[in-house]
Backbone bond lengths (Angstrom), bond angles and torsions (degrees), N, CA, C in turn:
res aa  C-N    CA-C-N  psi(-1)  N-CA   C-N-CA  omega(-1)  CA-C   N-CA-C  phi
1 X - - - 1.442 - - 1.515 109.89 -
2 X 1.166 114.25 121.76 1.211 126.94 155.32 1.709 145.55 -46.31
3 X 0.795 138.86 61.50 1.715 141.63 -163.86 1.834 90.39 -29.73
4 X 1.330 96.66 143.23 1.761 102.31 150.47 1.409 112.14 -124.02
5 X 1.298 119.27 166.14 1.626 117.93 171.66 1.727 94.61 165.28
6 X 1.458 89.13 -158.98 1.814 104.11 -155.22 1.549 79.39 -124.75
7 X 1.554 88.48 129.14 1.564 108.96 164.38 1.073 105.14 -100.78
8 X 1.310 116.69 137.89 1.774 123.42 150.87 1.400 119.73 -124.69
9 X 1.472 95.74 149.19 1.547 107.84 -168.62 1.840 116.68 -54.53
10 X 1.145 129.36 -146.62 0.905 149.79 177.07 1.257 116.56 -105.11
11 X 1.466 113.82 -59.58 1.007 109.80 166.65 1.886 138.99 -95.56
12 X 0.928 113.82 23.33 1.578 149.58 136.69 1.568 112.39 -49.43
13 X 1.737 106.32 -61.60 1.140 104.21 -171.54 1.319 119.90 -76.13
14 X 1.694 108.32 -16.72 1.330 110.39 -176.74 1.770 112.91 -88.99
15 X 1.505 101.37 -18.43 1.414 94.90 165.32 1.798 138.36 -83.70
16 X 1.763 81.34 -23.53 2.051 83.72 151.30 0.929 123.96 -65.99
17 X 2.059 129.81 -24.99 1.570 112.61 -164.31 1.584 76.06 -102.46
18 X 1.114 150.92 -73.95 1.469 136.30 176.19 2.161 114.17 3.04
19 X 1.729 94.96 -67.35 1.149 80.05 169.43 1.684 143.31 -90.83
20 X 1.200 116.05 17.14 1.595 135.73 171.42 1.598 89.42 -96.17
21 X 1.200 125.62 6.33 1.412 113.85 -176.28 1.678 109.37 -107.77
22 X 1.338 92.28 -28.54 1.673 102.67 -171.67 1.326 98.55 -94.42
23 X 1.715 126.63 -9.69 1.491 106.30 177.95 1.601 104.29 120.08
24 X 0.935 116.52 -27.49 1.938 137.72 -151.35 1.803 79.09 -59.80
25 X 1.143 125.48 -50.47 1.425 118.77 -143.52 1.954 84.39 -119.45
26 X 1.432 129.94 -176.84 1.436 118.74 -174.29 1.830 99.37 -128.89
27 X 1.375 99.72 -21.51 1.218 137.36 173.65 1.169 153.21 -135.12
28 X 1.036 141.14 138.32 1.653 140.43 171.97 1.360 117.12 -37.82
29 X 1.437 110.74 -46.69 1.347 135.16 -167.74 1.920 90.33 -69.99
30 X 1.267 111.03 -68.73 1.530 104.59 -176.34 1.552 123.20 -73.34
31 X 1.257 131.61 2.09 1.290 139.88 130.79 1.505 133.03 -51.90
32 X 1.265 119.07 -55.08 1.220 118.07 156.29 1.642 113.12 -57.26
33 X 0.998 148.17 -47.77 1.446 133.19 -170.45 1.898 93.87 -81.21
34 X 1.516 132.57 -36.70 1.440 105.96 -179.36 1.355 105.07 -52.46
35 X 1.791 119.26 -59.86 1.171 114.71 -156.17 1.672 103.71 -93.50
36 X 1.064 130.97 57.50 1.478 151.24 165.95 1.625 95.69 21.47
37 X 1.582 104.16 69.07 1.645 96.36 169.63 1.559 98.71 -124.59
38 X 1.903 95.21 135.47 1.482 87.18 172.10 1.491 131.99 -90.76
39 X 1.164 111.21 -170.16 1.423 115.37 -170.10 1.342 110.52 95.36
40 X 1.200 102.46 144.46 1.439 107.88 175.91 2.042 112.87 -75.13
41 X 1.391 93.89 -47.03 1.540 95.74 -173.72 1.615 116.79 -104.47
42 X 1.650 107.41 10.83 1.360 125.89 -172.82 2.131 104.25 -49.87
43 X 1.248 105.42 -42.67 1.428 103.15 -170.24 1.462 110.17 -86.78
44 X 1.709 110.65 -39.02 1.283 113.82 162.38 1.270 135.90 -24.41
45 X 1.537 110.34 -53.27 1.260 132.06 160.57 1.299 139.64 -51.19
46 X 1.759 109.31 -36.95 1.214 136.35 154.64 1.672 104.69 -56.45
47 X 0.933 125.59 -35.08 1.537 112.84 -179.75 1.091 123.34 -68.10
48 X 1.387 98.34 -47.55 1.528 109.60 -168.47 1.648 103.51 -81.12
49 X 1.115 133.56 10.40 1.383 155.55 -152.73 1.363 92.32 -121.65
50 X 1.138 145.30 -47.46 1.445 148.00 175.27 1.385 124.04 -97.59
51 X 1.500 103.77 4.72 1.461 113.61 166.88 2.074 111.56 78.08
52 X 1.560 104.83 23.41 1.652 99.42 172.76 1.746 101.55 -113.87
53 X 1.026 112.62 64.67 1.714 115.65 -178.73 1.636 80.92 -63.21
54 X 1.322 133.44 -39.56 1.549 133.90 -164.82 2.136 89.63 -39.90
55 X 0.930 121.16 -65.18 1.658 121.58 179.51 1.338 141.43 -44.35
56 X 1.673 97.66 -11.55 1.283 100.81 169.38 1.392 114.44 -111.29
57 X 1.520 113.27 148.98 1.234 113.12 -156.42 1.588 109.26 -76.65
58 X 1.765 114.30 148.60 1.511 128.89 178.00 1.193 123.85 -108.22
59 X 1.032 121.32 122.75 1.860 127.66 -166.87 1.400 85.35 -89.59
60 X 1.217 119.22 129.02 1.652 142.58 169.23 1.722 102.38 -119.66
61 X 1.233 95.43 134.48 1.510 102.44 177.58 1.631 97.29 -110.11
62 X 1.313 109.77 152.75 1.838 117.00 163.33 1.397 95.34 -113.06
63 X 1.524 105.67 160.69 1.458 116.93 -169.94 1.863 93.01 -146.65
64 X 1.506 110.14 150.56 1.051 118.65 177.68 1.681 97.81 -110.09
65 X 1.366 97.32 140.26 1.919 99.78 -170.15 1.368 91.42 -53.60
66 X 1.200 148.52 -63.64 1.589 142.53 -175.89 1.821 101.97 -31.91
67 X 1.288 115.59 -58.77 1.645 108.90 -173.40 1.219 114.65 -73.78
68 X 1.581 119.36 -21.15 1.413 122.00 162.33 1.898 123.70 -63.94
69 X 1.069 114.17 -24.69 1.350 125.53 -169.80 1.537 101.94 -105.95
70 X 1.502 108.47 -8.22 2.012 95.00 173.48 1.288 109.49 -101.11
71 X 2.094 112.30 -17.65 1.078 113.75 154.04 1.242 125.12 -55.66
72 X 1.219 134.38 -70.81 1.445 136.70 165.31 1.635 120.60 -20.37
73 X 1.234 89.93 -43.14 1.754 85.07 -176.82 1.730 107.61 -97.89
74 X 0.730 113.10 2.18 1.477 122.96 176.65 1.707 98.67 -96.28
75 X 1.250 125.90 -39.20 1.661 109.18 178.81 1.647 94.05 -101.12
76 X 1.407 132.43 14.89 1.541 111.68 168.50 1.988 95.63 -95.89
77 X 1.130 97.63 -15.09 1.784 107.32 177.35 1.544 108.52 -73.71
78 X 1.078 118.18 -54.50 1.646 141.58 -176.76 1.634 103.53 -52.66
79 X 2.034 113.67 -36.98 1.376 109.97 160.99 1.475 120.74 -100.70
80 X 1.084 112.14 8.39 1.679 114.13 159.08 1.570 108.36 -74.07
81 X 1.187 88.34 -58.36 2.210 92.24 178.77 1.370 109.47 -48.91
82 X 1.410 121.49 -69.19 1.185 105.14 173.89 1.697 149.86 -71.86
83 X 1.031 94.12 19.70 1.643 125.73 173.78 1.671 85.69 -104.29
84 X 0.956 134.97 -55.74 2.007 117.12 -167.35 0.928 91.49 -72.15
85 X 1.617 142.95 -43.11 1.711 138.95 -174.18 1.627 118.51 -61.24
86 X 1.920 107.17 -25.00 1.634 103.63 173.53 1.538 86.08 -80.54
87 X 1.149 108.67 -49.61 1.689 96.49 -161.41 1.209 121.21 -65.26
88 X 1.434 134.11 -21.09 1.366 131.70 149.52 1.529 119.36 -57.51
89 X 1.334 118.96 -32.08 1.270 112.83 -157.97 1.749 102.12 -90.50
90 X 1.396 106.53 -7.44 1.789 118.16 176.35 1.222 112.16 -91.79
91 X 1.840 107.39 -23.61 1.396 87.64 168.65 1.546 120.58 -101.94
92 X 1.541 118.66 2.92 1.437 110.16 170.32 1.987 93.88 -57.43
93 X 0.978 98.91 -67.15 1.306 123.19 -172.56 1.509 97.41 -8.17
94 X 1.332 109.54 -97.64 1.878 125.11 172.20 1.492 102.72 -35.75
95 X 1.040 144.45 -48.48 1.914 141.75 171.90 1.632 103.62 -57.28
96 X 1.474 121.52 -35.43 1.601 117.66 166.00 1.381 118.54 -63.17
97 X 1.272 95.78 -50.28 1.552 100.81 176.62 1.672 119.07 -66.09
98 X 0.832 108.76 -48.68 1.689 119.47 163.09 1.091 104.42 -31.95
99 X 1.703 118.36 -75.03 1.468 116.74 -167.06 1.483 118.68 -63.12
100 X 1.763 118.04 -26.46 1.497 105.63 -177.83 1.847 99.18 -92.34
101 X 1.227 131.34 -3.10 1.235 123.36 151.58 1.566 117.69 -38.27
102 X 1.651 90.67 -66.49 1.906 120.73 -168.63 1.537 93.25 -53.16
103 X 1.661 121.06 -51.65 1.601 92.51 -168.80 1.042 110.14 -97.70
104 X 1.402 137.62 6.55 1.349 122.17 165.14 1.299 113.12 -62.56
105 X 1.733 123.84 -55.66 1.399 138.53 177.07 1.706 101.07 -24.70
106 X 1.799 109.46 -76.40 1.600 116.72 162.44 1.369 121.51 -38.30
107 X 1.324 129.02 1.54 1.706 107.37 171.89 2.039 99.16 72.83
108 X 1.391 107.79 11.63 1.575 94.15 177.97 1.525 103.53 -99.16
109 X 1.583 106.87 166.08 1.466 118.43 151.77 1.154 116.60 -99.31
110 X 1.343 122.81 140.32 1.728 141.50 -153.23 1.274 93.55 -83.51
111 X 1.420 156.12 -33.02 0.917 155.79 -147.40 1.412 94.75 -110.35
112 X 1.269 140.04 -57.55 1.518 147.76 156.23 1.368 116.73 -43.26
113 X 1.228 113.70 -28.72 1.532 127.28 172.71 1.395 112.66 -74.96
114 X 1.549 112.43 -39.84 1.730 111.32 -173.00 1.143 106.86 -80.65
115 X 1.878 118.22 -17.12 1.646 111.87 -173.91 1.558 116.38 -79.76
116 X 1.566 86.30 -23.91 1.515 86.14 -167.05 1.448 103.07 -91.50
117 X 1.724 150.34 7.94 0.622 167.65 -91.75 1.296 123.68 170.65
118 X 1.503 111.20 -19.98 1.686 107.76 -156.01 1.815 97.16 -84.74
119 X 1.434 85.98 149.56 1.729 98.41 167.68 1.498 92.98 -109.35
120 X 1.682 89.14 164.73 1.907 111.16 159.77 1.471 82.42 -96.65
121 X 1.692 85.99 168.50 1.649 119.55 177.11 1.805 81.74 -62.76
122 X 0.955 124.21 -86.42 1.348 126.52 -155.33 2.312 111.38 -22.75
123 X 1.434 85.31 -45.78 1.342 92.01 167.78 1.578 136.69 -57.07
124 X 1.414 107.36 -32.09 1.351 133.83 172.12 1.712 117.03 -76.12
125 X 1.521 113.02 -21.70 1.049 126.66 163.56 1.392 124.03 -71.62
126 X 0.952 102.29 -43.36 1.719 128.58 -174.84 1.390 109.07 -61.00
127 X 1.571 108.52 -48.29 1.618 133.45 -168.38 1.868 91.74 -65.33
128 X 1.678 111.77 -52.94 1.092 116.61 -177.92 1.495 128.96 -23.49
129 X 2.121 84.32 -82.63 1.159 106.78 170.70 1.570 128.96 -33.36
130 X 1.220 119.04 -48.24 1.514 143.52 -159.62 1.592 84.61 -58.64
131 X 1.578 101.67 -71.94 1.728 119.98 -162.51 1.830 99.78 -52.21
132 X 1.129 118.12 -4.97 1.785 105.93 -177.34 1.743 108.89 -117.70
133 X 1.135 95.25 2.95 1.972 118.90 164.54 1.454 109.82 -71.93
């Protein structure tokens, strides 16, 4: 299969970012529809292709030191959690392994073992409580 589309020259392309440079156009977006080029990011590309990324527009955020510092502690929290989530999730891990150790040793099946065996949460609570009496 063959691609189709609109070629443009070189120097075409250098006279759209030329003129988004002098002002002629306010935008990328309204350059492409004067000079009927498609694509959405077709000219975009052309910019950054000639080295004026300076022309396309930059979202700058301001921050008040208060919103800067709840950020900070909000992603040093975000790696506390997920540091207890590896470390929980390593120790289900080793407690699995434990238990199909434990019933192999017994002659059990792990799956026959958890049925005959299973608690509710409510039960596990209970067990809790007791153990802090």
């Amino acid at each position: 299969m063959h691609k189709t589309g609109t070629q443009y020259s070189e120097a075409f392309k250098q006279q759209v970012v030329d003129a988004i440079a002098k002002g002629k156009y306010t935008s990328v977006h309204q350059a492409q529809k004067a000079c009927g080029v498609g694509g959405a990011s077709t000219i975009k590309r052309w910019v950054i292709k000639y080295g004026r990324d300076d022309l396309l527009p930059k979202r700058i955020r301001i921050e008040t030191l208060k919103e800067t510092d709840r950020l900070q502690v909000a992603n040093e929290r975000v790696k506390e959690l997920e540091a207890a989530l590896a470390d929980a999730h390593i120790d289900n891990c080793l407690e699995h392994a434990f238990l199909e150790i434990a019933c192999e040793r017994i002659g059990e099946d792990l799956s026959d073992f958890k049925k005959k065996n299973a608690l509710t949460l409510s039960d596990v609570r209970v067990m809790r409580l007791n153990k802090c009496k």
